[in-house]
C-alpha positions in Angstrom: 0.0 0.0 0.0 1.6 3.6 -1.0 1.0 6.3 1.6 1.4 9.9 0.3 1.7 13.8 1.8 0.0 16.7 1.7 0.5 19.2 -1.2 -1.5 22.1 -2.2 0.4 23.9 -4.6 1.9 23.1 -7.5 3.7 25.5 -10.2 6.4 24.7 -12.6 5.8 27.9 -15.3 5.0 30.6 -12.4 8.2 31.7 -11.4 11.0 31.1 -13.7 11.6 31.4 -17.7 15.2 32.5 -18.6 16.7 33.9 -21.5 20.1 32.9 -20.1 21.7 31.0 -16.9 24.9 31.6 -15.9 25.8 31.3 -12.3 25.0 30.9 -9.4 22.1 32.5 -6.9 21.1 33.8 -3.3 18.8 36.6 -2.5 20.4 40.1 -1.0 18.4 42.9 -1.5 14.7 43.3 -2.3 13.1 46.7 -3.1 10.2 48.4 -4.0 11.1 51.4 -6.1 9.2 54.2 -8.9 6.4 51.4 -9.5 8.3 48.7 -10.1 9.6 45.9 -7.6 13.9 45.5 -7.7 15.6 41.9 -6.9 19.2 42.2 -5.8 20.7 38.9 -5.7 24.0 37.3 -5.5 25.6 35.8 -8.2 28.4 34.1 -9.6 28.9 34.4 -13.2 31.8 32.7 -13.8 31.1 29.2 -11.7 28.2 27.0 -10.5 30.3 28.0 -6.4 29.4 31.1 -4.5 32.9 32.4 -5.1 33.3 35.6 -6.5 29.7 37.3 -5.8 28.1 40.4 -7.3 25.0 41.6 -6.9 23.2 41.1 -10.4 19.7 42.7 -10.8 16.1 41.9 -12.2 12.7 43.9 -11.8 9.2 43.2 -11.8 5.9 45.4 -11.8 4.2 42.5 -10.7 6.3 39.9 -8.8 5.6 37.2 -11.5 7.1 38.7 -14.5 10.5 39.7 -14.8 13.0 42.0 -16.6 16.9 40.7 -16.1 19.2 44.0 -16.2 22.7 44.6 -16.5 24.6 43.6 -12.9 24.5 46.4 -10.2 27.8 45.8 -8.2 30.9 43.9 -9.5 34.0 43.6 -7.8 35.9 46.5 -8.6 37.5 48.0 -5.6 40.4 46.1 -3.3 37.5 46.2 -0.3 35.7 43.7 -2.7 38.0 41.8 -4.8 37.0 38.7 -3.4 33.3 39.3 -3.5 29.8 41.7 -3.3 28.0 39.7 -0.7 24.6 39.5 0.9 23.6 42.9 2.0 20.3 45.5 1.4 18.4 48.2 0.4 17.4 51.6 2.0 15.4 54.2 1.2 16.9 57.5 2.4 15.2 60.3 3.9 15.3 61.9 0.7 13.8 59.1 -1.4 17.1 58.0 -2.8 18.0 53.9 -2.2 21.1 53.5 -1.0 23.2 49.5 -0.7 24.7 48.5 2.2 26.9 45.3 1.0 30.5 43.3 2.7 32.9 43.4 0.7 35.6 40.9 1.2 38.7 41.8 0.6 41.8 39.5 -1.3 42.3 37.8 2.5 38.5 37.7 2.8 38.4 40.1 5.5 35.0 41.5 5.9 33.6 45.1 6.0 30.4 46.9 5.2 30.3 49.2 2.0 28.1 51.5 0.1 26.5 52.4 -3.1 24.3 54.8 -4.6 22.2 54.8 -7.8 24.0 56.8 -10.5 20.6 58.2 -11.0 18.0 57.9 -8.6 15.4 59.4 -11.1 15.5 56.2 -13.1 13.1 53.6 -11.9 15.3 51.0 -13.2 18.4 51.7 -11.1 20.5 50.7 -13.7 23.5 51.7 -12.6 24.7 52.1 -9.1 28.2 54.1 -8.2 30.6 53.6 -4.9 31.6 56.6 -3.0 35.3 57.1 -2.3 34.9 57.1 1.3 34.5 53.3 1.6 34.2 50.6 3.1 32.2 52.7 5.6 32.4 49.8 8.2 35.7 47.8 9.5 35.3 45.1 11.7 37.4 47.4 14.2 36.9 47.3 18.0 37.5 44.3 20.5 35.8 40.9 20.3 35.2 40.9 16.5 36.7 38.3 13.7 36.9 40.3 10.9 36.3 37.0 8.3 33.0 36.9 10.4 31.6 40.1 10.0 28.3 40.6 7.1 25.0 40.8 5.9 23.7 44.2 6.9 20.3 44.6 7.8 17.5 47.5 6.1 18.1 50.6 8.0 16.0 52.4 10.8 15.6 55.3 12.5 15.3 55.7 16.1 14.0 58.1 18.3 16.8 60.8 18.2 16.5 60.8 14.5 19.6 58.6 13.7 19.8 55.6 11.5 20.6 51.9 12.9 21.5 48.9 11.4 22.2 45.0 12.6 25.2 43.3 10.7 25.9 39.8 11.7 29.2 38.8 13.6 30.9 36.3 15.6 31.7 38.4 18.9 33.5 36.9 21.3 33.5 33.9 20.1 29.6 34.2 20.3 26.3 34.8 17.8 25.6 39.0 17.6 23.6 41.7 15.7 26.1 44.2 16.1 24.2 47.6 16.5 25.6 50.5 14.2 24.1 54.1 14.6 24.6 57.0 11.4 23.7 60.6 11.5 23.7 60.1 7.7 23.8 56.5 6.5 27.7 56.8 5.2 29.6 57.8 8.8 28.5 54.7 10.9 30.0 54.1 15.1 29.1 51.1 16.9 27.0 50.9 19.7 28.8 49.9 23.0 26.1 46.4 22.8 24.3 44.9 20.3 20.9 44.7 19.4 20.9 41.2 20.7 23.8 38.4 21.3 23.4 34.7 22.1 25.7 31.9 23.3 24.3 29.1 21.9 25.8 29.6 18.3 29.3 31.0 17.0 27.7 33.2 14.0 24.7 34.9 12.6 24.2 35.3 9.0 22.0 37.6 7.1 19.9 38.8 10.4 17.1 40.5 9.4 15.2 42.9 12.0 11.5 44.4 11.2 8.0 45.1 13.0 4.8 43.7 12.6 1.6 43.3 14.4 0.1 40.6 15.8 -3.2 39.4 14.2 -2.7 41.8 11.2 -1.3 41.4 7.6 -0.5 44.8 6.7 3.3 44.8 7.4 5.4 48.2 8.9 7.4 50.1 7.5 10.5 50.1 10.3 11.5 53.6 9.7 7.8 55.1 10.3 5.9 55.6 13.8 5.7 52.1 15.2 2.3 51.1 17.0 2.2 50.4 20.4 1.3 46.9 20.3 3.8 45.6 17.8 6.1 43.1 18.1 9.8 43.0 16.7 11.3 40.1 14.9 15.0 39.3 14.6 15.5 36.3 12.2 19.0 34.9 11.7 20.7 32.5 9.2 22.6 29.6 10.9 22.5 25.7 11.0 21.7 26.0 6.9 18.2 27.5 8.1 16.6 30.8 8.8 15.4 30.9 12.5 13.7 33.8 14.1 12.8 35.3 17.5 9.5 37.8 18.2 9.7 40.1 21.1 10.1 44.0 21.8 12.2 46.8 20.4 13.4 48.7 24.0 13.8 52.1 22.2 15.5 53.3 25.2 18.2 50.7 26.2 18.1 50.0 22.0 18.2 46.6 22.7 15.7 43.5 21.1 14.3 41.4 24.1 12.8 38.3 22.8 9.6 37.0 24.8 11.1 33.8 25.2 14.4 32.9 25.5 15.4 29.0 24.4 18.6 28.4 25.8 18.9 25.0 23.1 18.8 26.4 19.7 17.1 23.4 18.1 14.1 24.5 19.3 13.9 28.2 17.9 11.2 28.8 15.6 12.0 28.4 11.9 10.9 31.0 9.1 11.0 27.0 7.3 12.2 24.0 7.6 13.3 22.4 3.9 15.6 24.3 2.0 15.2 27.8 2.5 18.5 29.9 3.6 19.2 33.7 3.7 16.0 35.0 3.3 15.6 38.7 3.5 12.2 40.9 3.8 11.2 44.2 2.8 8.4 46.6 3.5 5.8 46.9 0.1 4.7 50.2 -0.1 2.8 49.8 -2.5 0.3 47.1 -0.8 1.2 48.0 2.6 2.6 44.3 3.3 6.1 42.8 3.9 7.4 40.2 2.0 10.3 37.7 2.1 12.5 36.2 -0.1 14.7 33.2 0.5 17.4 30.6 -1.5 17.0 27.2 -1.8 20.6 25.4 -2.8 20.8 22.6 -4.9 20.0 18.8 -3.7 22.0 16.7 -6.2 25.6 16.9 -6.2 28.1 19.4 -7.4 28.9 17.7 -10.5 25.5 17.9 -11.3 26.0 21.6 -11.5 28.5 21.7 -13.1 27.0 20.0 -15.8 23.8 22.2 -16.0 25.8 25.1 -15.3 24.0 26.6 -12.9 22.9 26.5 -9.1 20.4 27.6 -6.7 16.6 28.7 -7.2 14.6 31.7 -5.6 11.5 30.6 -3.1 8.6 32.0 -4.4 8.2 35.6 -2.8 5.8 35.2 0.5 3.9 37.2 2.6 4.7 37.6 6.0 3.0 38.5 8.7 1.9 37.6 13.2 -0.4 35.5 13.9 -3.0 37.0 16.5 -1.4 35.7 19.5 2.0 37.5 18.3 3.9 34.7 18.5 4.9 33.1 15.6 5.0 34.2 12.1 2.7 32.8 9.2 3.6 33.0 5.6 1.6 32.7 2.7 2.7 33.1 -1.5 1.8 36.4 -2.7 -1.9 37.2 -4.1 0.2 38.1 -7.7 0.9 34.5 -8.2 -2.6 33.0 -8.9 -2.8 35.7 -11.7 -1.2 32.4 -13.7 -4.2 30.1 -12.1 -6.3 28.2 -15.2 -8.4 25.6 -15.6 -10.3 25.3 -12.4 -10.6 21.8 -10.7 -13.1 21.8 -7.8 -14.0 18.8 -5.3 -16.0 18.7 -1.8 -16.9 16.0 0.5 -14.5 13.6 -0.2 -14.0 10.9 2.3 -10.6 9.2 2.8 -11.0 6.0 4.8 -7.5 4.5 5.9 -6.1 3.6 2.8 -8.0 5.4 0.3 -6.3 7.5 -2.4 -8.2 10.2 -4.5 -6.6 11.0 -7.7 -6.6 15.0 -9.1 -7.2 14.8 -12.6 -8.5 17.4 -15.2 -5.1 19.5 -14.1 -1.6 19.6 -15.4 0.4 17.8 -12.4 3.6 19.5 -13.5 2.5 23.1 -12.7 -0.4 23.3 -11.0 -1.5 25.0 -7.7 -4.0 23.1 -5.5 -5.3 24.3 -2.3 -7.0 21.4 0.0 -8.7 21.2 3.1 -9.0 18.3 6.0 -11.2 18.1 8.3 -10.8 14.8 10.8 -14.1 13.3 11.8 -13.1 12.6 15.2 -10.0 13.5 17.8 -10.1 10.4 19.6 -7.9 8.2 18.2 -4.9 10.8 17.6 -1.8 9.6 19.1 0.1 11.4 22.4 2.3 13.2 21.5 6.3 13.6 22.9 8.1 16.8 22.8 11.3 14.8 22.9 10.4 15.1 18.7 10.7 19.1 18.5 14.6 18.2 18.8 14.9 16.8 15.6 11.4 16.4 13.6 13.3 15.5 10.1 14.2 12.1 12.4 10.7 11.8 13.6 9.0 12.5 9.9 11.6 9.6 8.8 9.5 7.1 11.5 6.5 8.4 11.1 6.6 8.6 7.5 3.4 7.9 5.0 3.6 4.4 5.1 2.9 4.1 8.9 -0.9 4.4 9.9 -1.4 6.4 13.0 -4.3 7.3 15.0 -4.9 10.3 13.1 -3.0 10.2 10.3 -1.0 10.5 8.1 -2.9 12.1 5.3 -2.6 14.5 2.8 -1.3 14.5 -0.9 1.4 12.8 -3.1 2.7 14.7 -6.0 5.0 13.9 -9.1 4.1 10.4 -8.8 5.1 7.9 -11.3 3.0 5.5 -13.5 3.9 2.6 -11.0 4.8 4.9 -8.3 8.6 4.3 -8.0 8.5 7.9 -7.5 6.8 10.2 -5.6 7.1 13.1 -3.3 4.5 13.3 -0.2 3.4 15.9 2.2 1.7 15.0 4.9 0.1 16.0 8.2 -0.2 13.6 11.7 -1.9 14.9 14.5 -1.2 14.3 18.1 -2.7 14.9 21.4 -1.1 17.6 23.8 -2.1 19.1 27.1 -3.9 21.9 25.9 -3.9 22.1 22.0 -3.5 19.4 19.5 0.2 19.3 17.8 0.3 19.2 13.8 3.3 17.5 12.4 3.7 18.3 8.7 6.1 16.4 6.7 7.7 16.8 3.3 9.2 13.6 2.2 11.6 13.6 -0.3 13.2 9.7 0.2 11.4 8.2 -2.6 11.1 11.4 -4.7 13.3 10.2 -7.7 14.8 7.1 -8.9 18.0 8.9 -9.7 21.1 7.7 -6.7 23.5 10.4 -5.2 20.5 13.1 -4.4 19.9 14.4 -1.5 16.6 13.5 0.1 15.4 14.0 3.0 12.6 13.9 4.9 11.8 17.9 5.9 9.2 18.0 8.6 7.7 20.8 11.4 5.0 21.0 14.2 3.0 23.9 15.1 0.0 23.9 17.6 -3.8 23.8 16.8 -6.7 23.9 18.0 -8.4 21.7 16.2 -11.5 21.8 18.3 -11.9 25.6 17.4 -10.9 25.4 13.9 -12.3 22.0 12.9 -9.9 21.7 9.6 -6.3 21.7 8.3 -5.4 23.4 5.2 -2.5 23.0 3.1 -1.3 24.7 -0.2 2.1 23.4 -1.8 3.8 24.8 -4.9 5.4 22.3 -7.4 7.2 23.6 -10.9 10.0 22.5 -12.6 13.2 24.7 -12.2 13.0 26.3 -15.3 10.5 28.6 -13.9 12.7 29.9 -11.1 15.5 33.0 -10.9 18.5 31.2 -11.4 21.1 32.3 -9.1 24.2 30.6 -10.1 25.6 29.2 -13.7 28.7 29.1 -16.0 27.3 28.1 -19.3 25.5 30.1 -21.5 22.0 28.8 -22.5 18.4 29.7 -23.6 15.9 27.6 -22.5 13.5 26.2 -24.6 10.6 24.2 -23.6 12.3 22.2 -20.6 15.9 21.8 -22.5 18.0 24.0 -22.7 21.9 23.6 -24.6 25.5 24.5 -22.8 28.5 26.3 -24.1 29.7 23.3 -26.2 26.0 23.2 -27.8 24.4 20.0 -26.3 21.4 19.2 -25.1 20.8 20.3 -21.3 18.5 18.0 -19.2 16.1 20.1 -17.1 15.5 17.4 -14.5 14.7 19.9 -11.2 11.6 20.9 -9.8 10.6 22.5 -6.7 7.9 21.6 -3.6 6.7 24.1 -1.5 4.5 23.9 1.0 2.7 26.2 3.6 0.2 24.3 5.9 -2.0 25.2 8.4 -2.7 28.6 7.1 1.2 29.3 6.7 2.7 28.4 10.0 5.1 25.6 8.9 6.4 26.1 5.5 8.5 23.4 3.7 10.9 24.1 0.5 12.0 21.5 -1.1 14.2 20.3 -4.4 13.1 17.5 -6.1 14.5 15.7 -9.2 12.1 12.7 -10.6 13.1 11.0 -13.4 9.8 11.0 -14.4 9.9 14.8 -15.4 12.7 14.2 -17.4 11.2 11.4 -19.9 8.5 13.7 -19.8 6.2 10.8 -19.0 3.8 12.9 -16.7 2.9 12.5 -13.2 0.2 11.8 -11.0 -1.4 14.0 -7.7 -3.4 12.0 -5.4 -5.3 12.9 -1.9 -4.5 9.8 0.4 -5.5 8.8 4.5 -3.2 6.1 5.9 -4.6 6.7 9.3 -7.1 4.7 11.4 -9.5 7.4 11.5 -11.3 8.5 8.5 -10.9 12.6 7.5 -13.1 14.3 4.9 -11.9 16.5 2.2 -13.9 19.3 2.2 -12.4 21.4 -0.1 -10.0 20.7 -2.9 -9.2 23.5 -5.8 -6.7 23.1 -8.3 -5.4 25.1 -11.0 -2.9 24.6 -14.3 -0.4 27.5 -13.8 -0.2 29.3 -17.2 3.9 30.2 -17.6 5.4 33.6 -16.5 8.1 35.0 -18.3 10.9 35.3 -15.9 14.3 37.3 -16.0 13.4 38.0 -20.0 16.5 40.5 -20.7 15.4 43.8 -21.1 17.1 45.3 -24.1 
């Protein structure tokens, strides 16, 4: 018997068509600028490894469709001979943006440097100019490692009228968000303490600090008059995973103070828990929301690059927001993506009795988006649940996986199945009973998601608390699309992609073998990215999405939509 997971969502034109890949890719700096949203993003021209970064460039007026421009930063100046890395985007006072990047010198010592748009009237932002006066930030003063010492945060303004920022360091042989204050966002002194500091880690990557509040979608803009009852989030980049922390902003002691402090930093919450590193956010002003962007690596091995030449995708850009409770974050794909929904597939009142499976037809498996609903009959039979499994839940997913019938659960969907299925990925949910709430594990299992050896695949999985009592059902949406429909990030050969082939530097025939699960359940508070790479897609034989219960207990569908995903055209070059 074949047990699958849960999926809701399934692109594979949505996010990516390229003119040309070359490199390789990771997120830095997201902006919304003159009407028209700006992607800053690492990348290495030259080689499928993140050596030798710049910042290359592409823009959007609607986060689906996207212009590739000419690179913004390259590595010009000794402070950055080795490298543009991660790093953001401010708007000034005045309305001009302004980058805040590390350099790394020839040694790969770290500092902070500048850059200014040659002509801030041009919505494009085509070209970008650094002052004489940098870097603007050395990794100076005592406790610092000066090859740990990047990724500057947005900038904010705090009550005296100065600007702040967080860059990540290794301090004393400790985790930090160094605190940096600026009169006017070139002369920068560091603030005795930083904005926060832990010991249970050596280094913080790409920390990213910004308000919200709780119960409300709109996002803040850091800069403006914060509300009373928001909450502050410091997210960090460590243990290949973006983790977070909510608490407060102590405006006078300029300090974050997170509600809770977790002294073991398994158990900090996780913006997601596939593959999703370095993710940075940014205040829409134009909807009023914030939105995050984050990098999924690749899952096969680096020959495998090498041969495609090119690495590393873009997430699909999310909404991000506090729950009501303010304290955890829920994510969600932005509303601009099912602008590429067709062909409408609806269902209701499906019952799934322990080994039933409930195929999706009428929809093109290979980019699709499906949103489903479950809705368990009865809580009796869940299992008890031990929080001994919040230490390591991709261990627990492994045991617990699709094939093994529990109380309540697992159930959910199984996407990119083969004819016989040899192959499938599934994402599922298993509920258990706590003390006061139920506890929702959602897994995204990878193990038997291609046929091909040498591939990475795990079995990604999260909890988050429920109360299934109040809210009766479980919702789940998952995106699935081939790679081709993704910002490429990293590549060496030059090719135009036609179809789902695309041909390298000597002329031959590039397989396009990747594609890309993500998954938000429970209304967005665990979120799973993962890389998949069935050989199925490759023999373009098709593939097969099911709804499946491999529980004792019975759970109804009450609500399953799915959608073919018509094909964006991403980073087109603009001429």
């Amino acid at each position: 018997m074949y047990a699958f997971g849960l999926i809701t969502s399934i692109k594979s034109t949505i996010t990516r068509v390229v003119d040309k890949c070359n490199g390789w890719l990771q997120s830095s700096g997201p902006l919304y600028y003159k009407g028209l949203y700006h992607l800053f993003y690492q990348y290495n021209p030259g080689s499928v490894v993140p050596g030798n970064k710049t910042w290359a460039h592409s823009v959007s007026a609607d986060l689906v469709n996207w212009l590739r421009l000419e690179s913004a930063l390259d590595r010009t100046e000794p402070y950055d001979a080795k490298g543009c890395w991660s790093g953001s985007v401010t708007v000034l006072a005045d309305g001009r943006p302004a980058i805040l990047y590390t350099g790394a010198d020839d040694v790969k010592n770290q500092a902070q440097c500048i850059a200014f748009p040659s002509n801030s009237s041009d919505p494009y932002l085509r070209e970008w100019t650094k002052p004489s006066s940098n870097p603007v930030i050395r990794p100076d003063g005592p406790g610092l490692t000066p090859n740990q010492f990047r990724d500057p945060t947005t900038g904010w303004t705090g009550p005296d009228g100065q600007w702040r920022i967080a860059v990540g360091a290794e301090l004393d042989g400790y985790s930090a968000a160094l605190l940096y204050k600026s009169e006017d966002f070139v002369s920068w002194s560091r603030v005795d303490h930083p904005l926060y500091s832990s010991n249970s880690s050596t280094m913080w990557e790409c920390p990213d600090f910004f308000a919200a509040l709780p119960g409300n979608t709109s996002g803040l803009d850091l800069s403006a008059a914060i509300p009373n009852r928001a909450k502050h989030v410091l997210k960090m980049s460590l243990d290949s995973c973006d983790k977070y922390m909510v608490g407060v902003y102590d405006l006078e002691a300029d300090k974050f103070v997170p509600d809770n402090v977790v002294d073991d930093r398994r158990l900090w919450l996780r913006i997601d828990y596939g593959n999703y590193y370095a993710s940075k956010s940014f205040f829409d002003a134009k909807k009023g929301r914030r939105i995050i962007w984050g990098w999924a690596n690749e899952s096969d091995s680096s020959s495998d690059d090498a041969a495609k030449g090119w690495a590393g995708i873009q997430a699909l850009p999310r909404t991000i927001w506090l729950d009501s409770d303010g304290s955890q974050l829920l994510q969600w794909p932005v509303e601009e993506v099912e602008s590429l929904r067709r062909n409408e597939t609806n269902h209701q009142g499906i019952e799934l009795k322990k080994g039933d499976m409930f195929e999706i037809k009428g929809t093109d498996t290979l980019q699709a988006d499906v949103e489903i609903e479950f809705e368990p009959g009865t809580m009796d039979e869940a299992d008890a649940f031990d929080p001994s499994w919040l230490l390591n839940t991709e261990k627990h997913c492994r045991e617990a996986d699709a094939s093994a019938p529990g109380g309540l659960g697992p159930f959910g969907l199984v996407v990119l199945a083969s004819d016989d299925m040899e192959e499938h990925t599934a994402v599922h949910f298993r509920v258990y009973k706590s003390k006061h709430k139920h506890m929702i594990l959602m897994c995204s299992d990878l193990r038997r998601s291609s046929l091909r050896s040498g591939l990475y695949t795990p079995a990604y999985g999260g909890f988050f608390e429920f109360d299934l009592e109040k809210e009766k059902k479980i919702s789940l949406r998952t995106l699935v699309r081939p790679w081709v429909f993704f910002l490429l990030t990293h590549s060496y050969h030059s090719c135009v992609i036609i179809r789902q082939r695309c041909s390298n530097s000597h002329g031959s025939p590039v397989q396009i073998d990747r594609s890309a699960v993500e998954s938000f359940g429970g209304g967005g508070r665990v979120c799973i990215m993962a890389r998949v790479y069935p050989v199925a897609l490759v023999d373009d034989r098709g593939a097969h999405m099911y709804a499946f219960n491999n529980g004792t207990t019975a759970v109804m569908v009450s609500q399953l939509k799915a959608w073919s995903m018509k094909r964006a055209q991403v980073n087109v070059k603009k001429g």
